[in-house]
Every structure is written in C-alpha cells, then in structure tokens.
C-alpha positions in Angstrom: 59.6 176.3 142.0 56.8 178.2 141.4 54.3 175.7 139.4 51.3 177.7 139.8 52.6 180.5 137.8 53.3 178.1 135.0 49.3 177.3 135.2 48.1 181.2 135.9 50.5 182.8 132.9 49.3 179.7 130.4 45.0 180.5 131.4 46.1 184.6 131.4 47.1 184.2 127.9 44.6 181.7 126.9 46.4 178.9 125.9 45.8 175.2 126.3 48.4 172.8 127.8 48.3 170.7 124.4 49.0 174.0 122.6 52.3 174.6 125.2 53.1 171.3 125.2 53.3 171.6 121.0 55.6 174.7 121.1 58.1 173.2 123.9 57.8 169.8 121.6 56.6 167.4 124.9 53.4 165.4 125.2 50.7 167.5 127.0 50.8 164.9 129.7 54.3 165.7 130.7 53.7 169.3 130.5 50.6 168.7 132.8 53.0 167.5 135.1 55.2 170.2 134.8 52.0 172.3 135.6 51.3 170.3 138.7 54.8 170.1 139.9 55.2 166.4 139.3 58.0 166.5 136.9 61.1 168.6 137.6 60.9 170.8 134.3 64.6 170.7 132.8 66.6 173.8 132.4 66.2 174.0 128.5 62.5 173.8 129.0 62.5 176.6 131.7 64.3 178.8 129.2 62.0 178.4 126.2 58.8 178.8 129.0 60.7 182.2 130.1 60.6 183.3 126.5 57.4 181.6 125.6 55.6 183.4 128.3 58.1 187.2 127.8 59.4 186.9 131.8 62.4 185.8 133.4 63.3 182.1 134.5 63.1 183.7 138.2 60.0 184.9 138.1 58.9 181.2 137.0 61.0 179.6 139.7 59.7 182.1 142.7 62.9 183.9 143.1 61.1 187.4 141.7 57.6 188.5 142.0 58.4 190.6 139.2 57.4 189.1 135.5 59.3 191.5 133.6 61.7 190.1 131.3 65.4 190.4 131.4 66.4 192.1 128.5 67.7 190.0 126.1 70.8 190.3 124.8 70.7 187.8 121.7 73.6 185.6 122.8 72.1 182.7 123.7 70.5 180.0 121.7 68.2 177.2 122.6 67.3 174.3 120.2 64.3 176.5 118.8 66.7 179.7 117.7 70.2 178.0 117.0 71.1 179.8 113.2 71.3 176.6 110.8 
C-alpha cells in the first residue's frame, strides 16, 4: 500500500482530512491513520477513495504509477450510489 499517495492526492486537491473523513463517513482520526498507514483501509473504503480522488484502486495501492481512472462502467455500487 501506497499511504503517501492517500496524503499527496488529499493536499493536491486541497482538502482537509476532516473534510475526507466526512465524505467516506469515518472519524478524521481513523482516516489519519489510514493516511499514515496505521489502519488497514477496508476495501469499500478504498473504492469510494478511488472515485473520491477520479484514479484507480491500484494506483492507491502502488501497483500503477499511473492515476488515470479506469473507466467506469456503472455496474458497481457502493453504499454511497446503491439506487434506493
């Protein structure tokens, strides 16, 4: 894992950890430790931080240098964009 990237793509876009922490719905304190690698960051998280920040869950994880997105193809839903 990759947890400075987390850190550089949150200051790029000038965003605080509080304001992150309020879209993924965790305290800032546990997405400070997400930040600084003391918390493993849970799948569902890593999804919504993928399309939070418009890369790809590898390029948060270190298995791409490349941020560029995956296109999405609309078929799968998180918590934040299930229809109902």
């Amino acid at each position: 894992m990759r947890y400075e990237r987390l850190h550089e793509m949150r200051e790029d876009r000038d965003f605080t950890q509080q304001q992150v922490a309020d879209y993924l719905k965790v305290s800032r304190s546990a997405y400070k430790n997400y930040e600084l690698g003391i918390r493993s960051i849970p799948v569902e998280i890593l999804i919504e931080l993928a399309l939070f920040y418009q890369t790809s869950v590898d390029y948060l994880i270190g298995l791409t240098n490349r941020p560029s997105p995956y296109p999405y193809s609309g078929k799968f839903t998180t918590s934040k964009n299930k229809p109902g």
